[in-house]
N, C-alpha and C positions, 0 to 999 in steps of 0.2 A: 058397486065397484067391482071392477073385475080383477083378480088377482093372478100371479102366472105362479106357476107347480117350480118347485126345486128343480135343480137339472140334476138327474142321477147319473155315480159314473157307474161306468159299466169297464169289461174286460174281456171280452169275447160273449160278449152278455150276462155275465157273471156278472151281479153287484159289488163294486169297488168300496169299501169305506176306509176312511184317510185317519192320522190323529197325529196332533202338534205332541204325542207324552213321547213319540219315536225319535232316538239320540240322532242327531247328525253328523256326530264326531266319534265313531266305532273308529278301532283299528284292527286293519286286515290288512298285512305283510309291511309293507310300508307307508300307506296310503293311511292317513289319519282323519279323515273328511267320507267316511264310509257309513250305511245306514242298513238295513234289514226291512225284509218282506216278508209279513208271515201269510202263508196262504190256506186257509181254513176251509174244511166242509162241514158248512153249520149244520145240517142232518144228523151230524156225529154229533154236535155238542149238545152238551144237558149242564141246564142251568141252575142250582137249589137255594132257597135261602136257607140260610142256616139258622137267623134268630128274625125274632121279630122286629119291627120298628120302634125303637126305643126313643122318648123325646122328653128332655130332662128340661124346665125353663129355671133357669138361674138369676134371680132379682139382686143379685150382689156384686156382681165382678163389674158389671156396669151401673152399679147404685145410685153413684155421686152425679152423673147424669139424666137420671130417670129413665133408664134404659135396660131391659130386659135381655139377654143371652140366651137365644135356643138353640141347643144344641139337639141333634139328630144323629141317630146311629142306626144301622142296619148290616145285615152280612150274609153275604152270598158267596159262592164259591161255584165252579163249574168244571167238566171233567169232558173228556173225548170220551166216547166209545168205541173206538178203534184209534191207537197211535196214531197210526199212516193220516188220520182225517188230516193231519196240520203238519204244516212243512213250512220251514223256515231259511230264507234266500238270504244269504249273508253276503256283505261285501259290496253292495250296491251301490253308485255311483251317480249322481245326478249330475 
């Protein structure tokens, strides 16, 4: 079977990536339908976890069904190494 590659976006060659969590309803002056860019140089960023991968399985909250609850936790945090790495374009309009 032959399969075809994602299509990457790109930005003057720059890797593009997208995300449904960006509001689409910011306000800037009077315009209520406004969104933001953030433009990052991941070189600058540094990544850490902070704890390990916690995984608690819980035989109760779903008992009465025979059903099991896994719950998963982990935590990371991340920091620039220089401000300037990331800028943020306010006011955007599609």
């Amino acid at each position: 079977m032959v399969g075809t590659a994602a299509a990457v976006r790109s930005l003057f060659g720059v890797p593009v990536l997208t995300s449904s969590q960006i509001s689409l309803t910011e306000t800037t002056g009077s315009s209520t339908d406004c969104s933001y860019i953030v433009a990052v140089d991941a070189d600058q960023l540094v990544i850490g976890r902070r704890a390990d991968v916690d995984v608690l399985f819980d035989p109760y909250s779903y008992g009465s069904t025979d059903q099991v609850q896994i719950i998963t936790r982990v935590r990371y945090d991340f920091a620039l190494l220089q401000s300037k790495a990331a800028q943020v374009l306010t006011g955007v309009r599609t």
